[in-house]
Kinemage of the C-alpha trace (Angstrom):
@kinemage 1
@onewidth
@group {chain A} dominant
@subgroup {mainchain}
@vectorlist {calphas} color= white
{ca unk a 1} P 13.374 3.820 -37.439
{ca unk a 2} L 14.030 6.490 -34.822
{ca unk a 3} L 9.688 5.967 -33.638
{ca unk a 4} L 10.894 2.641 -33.745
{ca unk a 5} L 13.620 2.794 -31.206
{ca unk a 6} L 11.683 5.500 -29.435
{ca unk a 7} L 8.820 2.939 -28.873
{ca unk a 8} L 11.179 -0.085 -27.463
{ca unk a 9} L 12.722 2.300 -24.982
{ca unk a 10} L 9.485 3.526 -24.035
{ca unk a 11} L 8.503 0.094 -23.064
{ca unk a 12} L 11.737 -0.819 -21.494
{ca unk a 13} L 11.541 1.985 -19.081
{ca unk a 14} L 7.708 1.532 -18.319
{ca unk a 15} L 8.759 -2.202 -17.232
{ca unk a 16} L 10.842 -0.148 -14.489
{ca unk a 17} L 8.716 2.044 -12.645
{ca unk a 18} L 5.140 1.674 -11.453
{ca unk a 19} L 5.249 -1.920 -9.230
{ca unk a 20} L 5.862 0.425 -6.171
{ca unk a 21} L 3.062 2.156 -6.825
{ca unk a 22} L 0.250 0.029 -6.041
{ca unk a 23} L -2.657 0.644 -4.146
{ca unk a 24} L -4.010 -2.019 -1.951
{ca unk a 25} L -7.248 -1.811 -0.271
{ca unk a 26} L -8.395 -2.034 3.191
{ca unk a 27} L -9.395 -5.968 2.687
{ca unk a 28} L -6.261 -6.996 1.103
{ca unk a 29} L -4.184 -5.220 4.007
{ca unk a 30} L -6.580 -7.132 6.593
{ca unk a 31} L -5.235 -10.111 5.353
{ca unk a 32} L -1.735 -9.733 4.837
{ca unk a 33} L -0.856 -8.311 8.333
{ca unk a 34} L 2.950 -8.377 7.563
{ca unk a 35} L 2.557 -6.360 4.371
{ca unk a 36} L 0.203 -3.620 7.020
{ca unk a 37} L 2.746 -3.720 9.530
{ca unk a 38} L 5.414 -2.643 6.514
{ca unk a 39} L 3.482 0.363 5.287
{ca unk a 40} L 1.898 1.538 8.616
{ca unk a 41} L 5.832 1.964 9.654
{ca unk a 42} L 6.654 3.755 6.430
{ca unk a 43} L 4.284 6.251 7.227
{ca unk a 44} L 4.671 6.568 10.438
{ca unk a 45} L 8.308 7.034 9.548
{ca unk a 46} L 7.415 10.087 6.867
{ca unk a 47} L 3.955 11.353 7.891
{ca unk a 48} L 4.865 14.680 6.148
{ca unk a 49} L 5.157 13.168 2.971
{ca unk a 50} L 2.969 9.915 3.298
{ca unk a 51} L 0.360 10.226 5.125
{ca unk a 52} L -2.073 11.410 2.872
{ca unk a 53} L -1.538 8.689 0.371
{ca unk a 54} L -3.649 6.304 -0.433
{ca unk a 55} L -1.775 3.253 0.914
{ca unk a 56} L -1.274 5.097 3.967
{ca unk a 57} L -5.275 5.999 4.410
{ca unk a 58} L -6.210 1.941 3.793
{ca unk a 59} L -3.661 0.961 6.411
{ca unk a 60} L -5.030 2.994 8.972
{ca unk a 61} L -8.566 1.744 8.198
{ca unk a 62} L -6.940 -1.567 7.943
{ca unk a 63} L -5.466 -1.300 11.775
{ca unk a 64} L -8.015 0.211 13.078
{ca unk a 65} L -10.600 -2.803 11.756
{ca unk a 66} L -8.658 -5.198 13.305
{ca unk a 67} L -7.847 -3.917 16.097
{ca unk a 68} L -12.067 -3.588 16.442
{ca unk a 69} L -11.829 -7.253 15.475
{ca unk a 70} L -9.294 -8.432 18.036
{ca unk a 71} L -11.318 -5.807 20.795
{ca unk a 72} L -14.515 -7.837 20.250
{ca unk a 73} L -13.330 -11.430 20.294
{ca unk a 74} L -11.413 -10.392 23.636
{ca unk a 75} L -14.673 -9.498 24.945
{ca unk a 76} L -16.566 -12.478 23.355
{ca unk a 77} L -18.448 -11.335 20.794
């Protein structure tokens, strides 16, 4: 009984956490610019703390592809 309970809170609380967590990559960050513009201000807001992270890295790569993109249709390409 008591694994049993221990179990069924175990799940409950893993249903909680982890969704904030995710890691998107440099593609999926290209595409939704709203969810980019989102996490490029969180870590601008916190660099200390975020910019090392994963999320952060991608969006950087993320801006700085399109921004390449943008740069080269401007100039016709």
């Amino acid at each position: 009984m008591k694994h049993l309970l221990l179990g069924i809170v175990t799940l409950t609380l893993s249903g909680c956490f982890g969704q904030g967590d995710r890691i998107y990559t440099v593609d999926e960050l290209m595409a939704d610019e709203a969810l980019l513009a989102k996490i490029m201000s969180e870590c601008r807001n916190n660099p200390g703390a975020l910019r090392q992270t994963p999320n952060c890295q991608n969006a950087e790569a993320a801006d700085w592809k399109l921004r390449l993109e943008r740069m080269n249709t401007s100039l016709g390409g």
